[in-house]
N, C-alpha and C positions, 0 to 999 in steps of 0.2 A: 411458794412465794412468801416474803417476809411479813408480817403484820406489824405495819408500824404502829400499831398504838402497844403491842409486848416490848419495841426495840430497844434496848439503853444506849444511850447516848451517852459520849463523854468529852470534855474539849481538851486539847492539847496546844502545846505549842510546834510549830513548823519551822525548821529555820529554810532560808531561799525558799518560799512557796514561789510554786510555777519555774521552775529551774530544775534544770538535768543535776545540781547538784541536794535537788529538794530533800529535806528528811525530817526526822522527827527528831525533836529535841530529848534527847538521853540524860542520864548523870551515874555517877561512881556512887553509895555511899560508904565512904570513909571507915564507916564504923565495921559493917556486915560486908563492905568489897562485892557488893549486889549492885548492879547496872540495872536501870532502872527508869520508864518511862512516865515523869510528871500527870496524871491526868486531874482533871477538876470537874465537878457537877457542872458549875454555869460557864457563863464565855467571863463573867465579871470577877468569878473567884481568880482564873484563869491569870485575866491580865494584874491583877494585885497583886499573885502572886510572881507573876514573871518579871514585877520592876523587883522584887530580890534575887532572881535565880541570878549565876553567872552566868555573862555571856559577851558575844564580839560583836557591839552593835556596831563599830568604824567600820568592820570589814563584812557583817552578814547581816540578810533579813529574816525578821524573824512577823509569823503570824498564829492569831489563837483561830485553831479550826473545829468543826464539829467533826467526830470522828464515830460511827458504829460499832460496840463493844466490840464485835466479831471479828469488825476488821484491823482495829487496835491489837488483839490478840493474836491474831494470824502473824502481821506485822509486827509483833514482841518476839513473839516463838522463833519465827524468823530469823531474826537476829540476836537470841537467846540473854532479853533484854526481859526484865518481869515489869509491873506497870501497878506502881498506887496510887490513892488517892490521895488528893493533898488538898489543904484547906489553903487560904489566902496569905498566912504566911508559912506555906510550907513547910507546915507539919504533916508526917504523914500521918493518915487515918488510919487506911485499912488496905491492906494488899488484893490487887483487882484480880491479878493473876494467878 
């Protein structure tokens, strides 16, 4: 069983949360051509950052969730997507993956 006071947490963005078309919000980077999943320490870095990501707010929804390192990871590997940290203006930090 897990111990949550060891677990890390991290929040992300969702776009369509609660939808058969739900997923995690991705991105290209440009520079290195690495896909790549946004994550944030708080839900507050989280949403400052996401009023500058791109995105289709007319046509999708988007939510900031909390998400378990482990299963961030599983769900990166998965989709052979890496996942860093980013600060509130989406800088990255440091590579989670």
């Amino acid at each position: 069983m897990n111990n949550p006071i060891n677990d890390t947490w991290y929040y992300i963005i969702v776009q369509n949360p609660g939808t058969s078309s739900e997923q995690f919000v991705g991105y290209l980077d440009k520079e290195t051509k690495a896909t790549f999943i946004p994550a944030f320490k708080t839900k507050e870095i989280a949403q400052q950052c996401f009023l500058l990501m791109p995105k289709d707010i007319m046509n999708e929804k988007y939510e900031t969730q909390a998400i378990i390192k482990e299963d961030l990871m599983d769900q990166a590997k998965k989709n052979n997507y890496e996942v860093f940290l980013l600060n509130d203006k989406g800088t990255m930090l440091e590579q989670i993956s």
